[in-house]
DRENPA-3360 file (N, C-alpha, C; in nm, 2 decimals, always signed):
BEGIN
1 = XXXXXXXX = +11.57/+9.11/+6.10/+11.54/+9.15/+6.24/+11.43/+9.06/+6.30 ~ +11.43/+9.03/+6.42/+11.34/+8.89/+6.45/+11.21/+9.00/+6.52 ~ +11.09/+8.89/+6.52/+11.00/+8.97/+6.56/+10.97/+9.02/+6.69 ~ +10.94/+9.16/+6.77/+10.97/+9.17/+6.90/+10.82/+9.12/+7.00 ~ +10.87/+9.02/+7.05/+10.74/+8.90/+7.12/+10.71/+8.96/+7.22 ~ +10.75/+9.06/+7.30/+10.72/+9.12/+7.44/+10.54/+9.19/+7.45 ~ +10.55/+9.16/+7.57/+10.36/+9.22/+7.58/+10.41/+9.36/+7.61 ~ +10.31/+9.40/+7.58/+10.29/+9.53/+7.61/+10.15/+9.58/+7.72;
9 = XXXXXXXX = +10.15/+9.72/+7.76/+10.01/+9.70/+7.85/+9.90/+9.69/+7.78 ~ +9.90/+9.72/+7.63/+9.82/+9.77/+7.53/+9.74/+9.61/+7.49 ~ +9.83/+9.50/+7.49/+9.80/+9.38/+7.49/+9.83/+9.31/+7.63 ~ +9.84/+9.38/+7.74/+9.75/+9.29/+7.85/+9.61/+9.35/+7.86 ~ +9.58/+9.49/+7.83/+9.45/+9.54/+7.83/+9.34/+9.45/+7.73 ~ +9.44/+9.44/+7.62/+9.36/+9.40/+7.54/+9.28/+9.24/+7.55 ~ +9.41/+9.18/+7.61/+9.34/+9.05/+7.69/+9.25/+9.02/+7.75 ~ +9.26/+9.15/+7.87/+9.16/+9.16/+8.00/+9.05/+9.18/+7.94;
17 = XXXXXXXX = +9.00/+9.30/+7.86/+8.89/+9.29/+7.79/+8.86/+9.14/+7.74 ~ +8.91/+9.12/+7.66/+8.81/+9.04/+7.59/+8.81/+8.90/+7.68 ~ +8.89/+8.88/+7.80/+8.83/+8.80/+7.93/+8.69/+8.87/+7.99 ~ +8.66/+8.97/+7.99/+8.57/+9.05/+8.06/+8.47/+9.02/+7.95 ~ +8.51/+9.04/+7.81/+8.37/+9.01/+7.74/+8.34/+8.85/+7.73 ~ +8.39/+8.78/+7.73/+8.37/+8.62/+7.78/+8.31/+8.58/+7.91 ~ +8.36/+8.63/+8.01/+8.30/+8.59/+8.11/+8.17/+8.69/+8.15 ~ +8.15/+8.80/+8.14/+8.00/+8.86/+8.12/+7.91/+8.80/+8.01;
25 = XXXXXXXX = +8.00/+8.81/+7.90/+7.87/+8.76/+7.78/+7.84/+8.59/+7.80 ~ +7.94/+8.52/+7.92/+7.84/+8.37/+7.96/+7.72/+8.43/+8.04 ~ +7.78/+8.41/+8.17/+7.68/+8.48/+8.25/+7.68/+8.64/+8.31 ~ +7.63/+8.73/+8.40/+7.67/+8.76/+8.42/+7.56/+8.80/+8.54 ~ +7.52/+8.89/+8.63/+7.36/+8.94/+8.74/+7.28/+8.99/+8.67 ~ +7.35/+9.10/+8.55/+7.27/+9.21/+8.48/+7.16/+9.15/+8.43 ~ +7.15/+9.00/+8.38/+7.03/+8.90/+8.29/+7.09/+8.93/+8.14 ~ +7.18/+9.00/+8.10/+7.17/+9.03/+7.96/+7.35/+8.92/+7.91;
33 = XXXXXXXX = +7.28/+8.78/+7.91/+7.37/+8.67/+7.86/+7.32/+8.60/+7.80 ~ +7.45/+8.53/+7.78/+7.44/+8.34/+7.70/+7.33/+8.27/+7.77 ~ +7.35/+8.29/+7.91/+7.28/+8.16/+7.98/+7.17/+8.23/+7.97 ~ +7.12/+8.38/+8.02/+6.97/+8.42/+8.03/+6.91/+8.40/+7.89 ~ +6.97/+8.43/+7.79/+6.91/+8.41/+7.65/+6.88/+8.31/+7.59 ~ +6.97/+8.22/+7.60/+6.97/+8.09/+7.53/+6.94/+7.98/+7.62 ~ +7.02/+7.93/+7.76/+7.03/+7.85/+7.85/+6.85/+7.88/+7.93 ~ +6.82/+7.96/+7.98/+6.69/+7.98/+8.02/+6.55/+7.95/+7.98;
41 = XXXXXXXX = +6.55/+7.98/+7.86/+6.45/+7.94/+7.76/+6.39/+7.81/+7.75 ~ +6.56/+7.75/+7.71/+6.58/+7.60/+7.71/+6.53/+7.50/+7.80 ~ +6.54/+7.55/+7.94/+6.48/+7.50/+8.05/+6.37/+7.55/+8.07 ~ +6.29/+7.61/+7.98/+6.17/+7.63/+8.09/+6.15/+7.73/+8.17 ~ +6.26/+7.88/+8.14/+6.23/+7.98/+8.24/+6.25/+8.11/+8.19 ~ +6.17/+8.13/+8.12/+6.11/+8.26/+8.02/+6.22/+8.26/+7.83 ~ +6.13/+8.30/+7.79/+6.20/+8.35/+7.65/+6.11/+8.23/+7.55 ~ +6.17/+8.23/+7.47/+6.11/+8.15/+7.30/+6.28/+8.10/+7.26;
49 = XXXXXXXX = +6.26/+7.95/+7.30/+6.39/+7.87/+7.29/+6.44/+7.86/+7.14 ~ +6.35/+7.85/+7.03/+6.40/+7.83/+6.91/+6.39/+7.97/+6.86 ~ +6.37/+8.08/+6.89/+6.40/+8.21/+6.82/+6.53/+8.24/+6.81 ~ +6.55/+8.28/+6.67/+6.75/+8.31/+6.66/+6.76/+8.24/+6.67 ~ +6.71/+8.05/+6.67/+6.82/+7.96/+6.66/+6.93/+8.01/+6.64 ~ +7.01/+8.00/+6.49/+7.12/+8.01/+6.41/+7.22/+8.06/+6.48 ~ +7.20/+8.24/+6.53/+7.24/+8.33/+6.56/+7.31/+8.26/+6.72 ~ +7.19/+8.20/+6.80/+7.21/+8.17/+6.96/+7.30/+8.04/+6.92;
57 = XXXXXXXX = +7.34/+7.96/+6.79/+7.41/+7.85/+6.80/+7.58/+7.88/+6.75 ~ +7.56/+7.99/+6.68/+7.70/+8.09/+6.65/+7.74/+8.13/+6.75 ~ +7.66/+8.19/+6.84/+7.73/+8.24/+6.98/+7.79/+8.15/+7.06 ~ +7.71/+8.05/+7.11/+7.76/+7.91/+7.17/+7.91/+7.85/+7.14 ~ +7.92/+7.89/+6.99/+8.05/+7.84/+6.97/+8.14/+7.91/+6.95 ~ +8.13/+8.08/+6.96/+8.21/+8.13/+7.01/+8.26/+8.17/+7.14 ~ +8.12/+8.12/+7.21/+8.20/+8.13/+7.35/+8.31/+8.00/+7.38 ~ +8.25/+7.90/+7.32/+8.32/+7.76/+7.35/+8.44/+7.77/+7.25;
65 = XXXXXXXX = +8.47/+7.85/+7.19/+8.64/+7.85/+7.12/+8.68/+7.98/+7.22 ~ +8.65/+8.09/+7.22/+8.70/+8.16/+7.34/+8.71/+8.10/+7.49 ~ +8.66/+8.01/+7.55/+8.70/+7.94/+7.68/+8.77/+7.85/+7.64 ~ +8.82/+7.76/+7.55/+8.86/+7.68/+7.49/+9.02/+7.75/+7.53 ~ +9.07/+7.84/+7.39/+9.19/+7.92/+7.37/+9.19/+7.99/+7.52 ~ +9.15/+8.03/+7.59/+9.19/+8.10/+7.73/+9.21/+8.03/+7.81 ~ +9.12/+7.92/+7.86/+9.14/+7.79/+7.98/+9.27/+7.71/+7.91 ~ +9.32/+7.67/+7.79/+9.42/+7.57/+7.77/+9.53/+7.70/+7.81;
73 = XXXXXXXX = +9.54/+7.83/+7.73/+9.64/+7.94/+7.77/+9.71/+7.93/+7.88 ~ +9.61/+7.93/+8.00/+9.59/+7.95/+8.17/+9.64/+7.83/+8.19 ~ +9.61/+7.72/+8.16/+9.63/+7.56/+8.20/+9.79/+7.55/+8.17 ~ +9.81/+7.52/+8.01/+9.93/+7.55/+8.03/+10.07/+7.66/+8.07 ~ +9.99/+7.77/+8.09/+10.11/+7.89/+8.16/+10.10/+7.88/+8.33 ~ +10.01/+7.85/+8.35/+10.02/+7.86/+8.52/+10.00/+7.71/+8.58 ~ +9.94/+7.60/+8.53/+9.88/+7.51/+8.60/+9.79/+7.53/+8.70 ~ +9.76/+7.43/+8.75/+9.68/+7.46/+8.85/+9.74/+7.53/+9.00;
81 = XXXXXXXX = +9.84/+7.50/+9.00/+9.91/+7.56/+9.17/+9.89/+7.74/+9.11 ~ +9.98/+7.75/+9.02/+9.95/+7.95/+8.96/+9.80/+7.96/+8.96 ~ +9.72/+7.88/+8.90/+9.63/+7.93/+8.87/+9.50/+7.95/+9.01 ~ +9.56/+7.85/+9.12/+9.51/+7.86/+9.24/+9.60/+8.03/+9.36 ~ +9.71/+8.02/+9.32/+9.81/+8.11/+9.37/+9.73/+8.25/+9.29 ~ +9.71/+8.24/+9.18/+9.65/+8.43/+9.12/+9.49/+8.43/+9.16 ~ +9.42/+8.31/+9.16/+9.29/+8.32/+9.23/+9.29/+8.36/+9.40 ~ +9.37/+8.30/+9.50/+9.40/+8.36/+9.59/+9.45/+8.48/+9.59;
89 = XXXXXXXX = +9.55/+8.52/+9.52/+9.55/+8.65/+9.52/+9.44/+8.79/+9.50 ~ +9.36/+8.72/+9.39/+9.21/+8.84/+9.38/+9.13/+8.85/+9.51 ~ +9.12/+8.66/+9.54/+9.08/+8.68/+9.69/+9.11/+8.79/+9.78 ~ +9.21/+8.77/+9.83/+9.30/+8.87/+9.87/+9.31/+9.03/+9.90 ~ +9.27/+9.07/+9.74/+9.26/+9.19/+9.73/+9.12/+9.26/+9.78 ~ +9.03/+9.12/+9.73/+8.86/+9.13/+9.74/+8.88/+9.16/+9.89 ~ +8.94/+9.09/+9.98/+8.93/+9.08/+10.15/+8.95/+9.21/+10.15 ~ +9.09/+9.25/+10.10/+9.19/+9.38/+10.14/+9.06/+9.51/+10.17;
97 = XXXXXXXX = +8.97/+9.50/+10.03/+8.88/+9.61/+9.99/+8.79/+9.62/+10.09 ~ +8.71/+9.47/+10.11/+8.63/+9.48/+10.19/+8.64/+9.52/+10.27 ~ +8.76/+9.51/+10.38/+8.83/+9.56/+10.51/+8.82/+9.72/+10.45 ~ +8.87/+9.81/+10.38/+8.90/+9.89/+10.38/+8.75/+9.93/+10.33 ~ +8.63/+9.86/+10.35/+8.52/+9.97/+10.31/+8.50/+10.01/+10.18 ~ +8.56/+9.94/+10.05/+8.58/+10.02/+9.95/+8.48/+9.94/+9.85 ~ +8.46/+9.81/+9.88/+8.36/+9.68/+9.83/+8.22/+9.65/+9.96 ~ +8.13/+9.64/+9.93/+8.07/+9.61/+10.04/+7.96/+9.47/+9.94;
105 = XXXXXXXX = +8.03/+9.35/+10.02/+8.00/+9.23/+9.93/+7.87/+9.21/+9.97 ~ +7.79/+9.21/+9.87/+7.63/+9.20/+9.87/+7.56/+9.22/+9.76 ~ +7.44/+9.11/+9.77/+7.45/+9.14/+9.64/+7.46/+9.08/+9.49 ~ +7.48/+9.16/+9.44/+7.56/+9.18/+9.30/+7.72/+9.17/+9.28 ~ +7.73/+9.25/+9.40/+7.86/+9.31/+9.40/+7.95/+9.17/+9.42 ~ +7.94/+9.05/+9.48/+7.99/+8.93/+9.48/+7.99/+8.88/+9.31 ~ +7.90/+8.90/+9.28/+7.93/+8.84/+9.12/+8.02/+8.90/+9.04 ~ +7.99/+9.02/+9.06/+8.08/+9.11/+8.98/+8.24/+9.07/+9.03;
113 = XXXXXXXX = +8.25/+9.06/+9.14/+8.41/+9.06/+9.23/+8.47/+8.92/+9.13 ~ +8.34/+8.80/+9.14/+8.39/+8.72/+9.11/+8.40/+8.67/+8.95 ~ +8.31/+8.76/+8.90/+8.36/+8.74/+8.69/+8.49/+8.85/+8.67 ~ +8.52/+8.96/+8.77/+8.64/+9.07/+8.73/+8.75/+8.96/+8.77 ~ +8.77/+8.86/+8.90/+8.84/+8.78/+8.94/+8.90/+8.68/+8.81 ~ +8.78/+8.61/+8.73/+8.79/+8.50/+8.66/+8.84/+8.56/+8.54 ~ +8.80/+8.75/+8.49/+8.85/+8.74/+8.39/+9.03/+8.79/+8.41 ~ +9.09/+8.83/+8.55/+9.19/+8.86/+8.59/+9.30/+8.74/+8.57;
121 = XXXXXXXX = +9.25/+8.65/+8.60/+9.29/+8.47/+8.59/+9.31/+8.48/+8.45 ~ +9.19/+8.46/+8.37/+9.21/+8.42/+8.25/+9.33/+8.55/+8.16 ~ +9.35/+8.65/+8.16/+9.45/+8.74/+8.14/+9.58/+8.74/+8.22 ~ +9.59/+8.66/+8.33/+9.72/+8.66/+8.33/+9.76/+8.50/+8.30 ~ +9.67/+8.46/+8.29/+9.73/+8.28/+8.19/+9.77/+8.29/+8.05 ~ +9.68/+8.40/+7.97/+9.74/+8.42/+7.86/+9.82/+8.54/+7.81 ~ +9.86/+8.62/+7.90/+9.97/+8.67/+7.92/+10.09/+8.60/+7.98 ~ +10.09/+8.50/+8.07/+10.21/+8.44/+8.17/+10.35/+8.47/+8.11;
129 = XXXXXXXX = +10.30/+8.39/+8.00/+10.43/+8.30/+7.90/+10.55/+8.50/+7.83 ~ +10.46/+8.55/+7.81/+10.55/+8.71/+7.78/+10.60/+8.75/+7.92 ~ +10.53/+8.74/+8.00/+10.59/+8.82/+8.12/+10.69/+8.78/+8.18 ~ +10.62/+8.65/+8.18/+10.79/+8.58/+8.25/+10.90/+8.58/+8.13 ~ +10.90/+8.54/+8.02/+11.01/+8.58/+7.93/+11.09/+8.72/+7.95 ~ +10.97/+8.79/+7.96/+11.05/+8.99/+7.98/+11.11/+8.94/+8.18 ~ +11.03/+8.87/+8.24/+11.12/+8.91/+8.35/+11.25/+8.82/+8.36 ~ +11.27/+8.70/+8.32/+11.33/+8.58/+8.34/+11.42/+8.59/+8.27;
137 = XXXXXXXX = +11.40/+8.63/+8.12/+11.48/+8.60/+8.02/+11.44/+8.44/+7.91 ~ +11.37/+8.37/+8.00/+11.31/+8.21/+7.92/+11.21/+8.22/+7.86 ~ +11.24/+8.09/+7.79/+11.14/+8.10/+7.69/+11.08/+8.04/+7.69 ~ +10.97/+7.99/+7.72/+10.84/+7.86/+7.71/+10.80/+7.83/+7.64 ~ +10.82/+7.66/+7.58/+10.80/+7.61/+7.49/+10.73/+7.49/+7.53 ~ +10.64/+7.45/+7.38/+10.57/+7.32/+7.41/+10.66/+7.21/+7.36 ~ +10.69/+7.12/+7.42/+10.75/+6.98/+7.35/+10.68/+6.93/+7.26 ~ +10.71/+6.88/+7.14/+10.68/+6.82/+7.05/+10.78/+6.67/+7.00;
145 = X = +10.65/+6.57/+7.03/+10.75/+6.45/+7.00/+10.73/+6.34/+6.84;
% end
């Protein structure tokens, strides 16, 4: 019996999360990241730059294999026209909200719009390739020469 490739919501959820934990645990408004912890220090703008070396150089490189595997995902499932087409679309919805009163961009609230936006992007690039197979019927493949 062949294995069944289809996403599920269980693993688009599970994508979105851990886009949501990538793109908060870079930066995020709260102060509590990569860049305030590590990146900050470094420059000159509060903290003790060599404390947790080890620990702050492990992290670095898991965020840079998690943006690594999600941006190539995205790159090659949407390119850049999809990946401009689903970023307009959050746009979109961000306007829709605003209009309706429901977002009032100020703030924080712009940062937040726009790390929930980037982790929405990065979850449906590495989702793309399932979804369109379940809707299309095709199969996306990489050439190999």
């Amino acid at each position: 019996m062949p294995p069944d490739n289809s996403v599920s919501w269980g693993g688009i959820t599970g994508r979105f999360l851990f886009a949501l934990l990538l793109t908060y645990g870079t930066w995020n408004p709260l102060g509590k990241s990569f860049v305030h912890w590590v990146i900050l220090p470094i420059v000159g703008r509060g903290g003790d730059a060599a404390a947790s070396a080890p620990i702050k150089f492990l992290l670095a490189i898991l965020l840079v294999i998690g943006w690594t595997i999600f941006l190539q995902a995205t790159r090659r499932a949407l390119g850049v026209v999809g990946a401009v087409l689903i970023a307009a679309l959050c746009g979109g919805i961000i306007w829709l909200l605003t209009s309706w009163k429901v977002l009032a961009l100020r703030g924080d609230v712009i940062a937040h719009a726009v790390l929930v936006s980037t982790a929405i992007l990065l979850t449906v690039g590495m989702s793309w390739s399932h979804l369109s197979r379940n809707l299309t019927g095709q199969v996306d493949t990489d050439s190999v020469d």
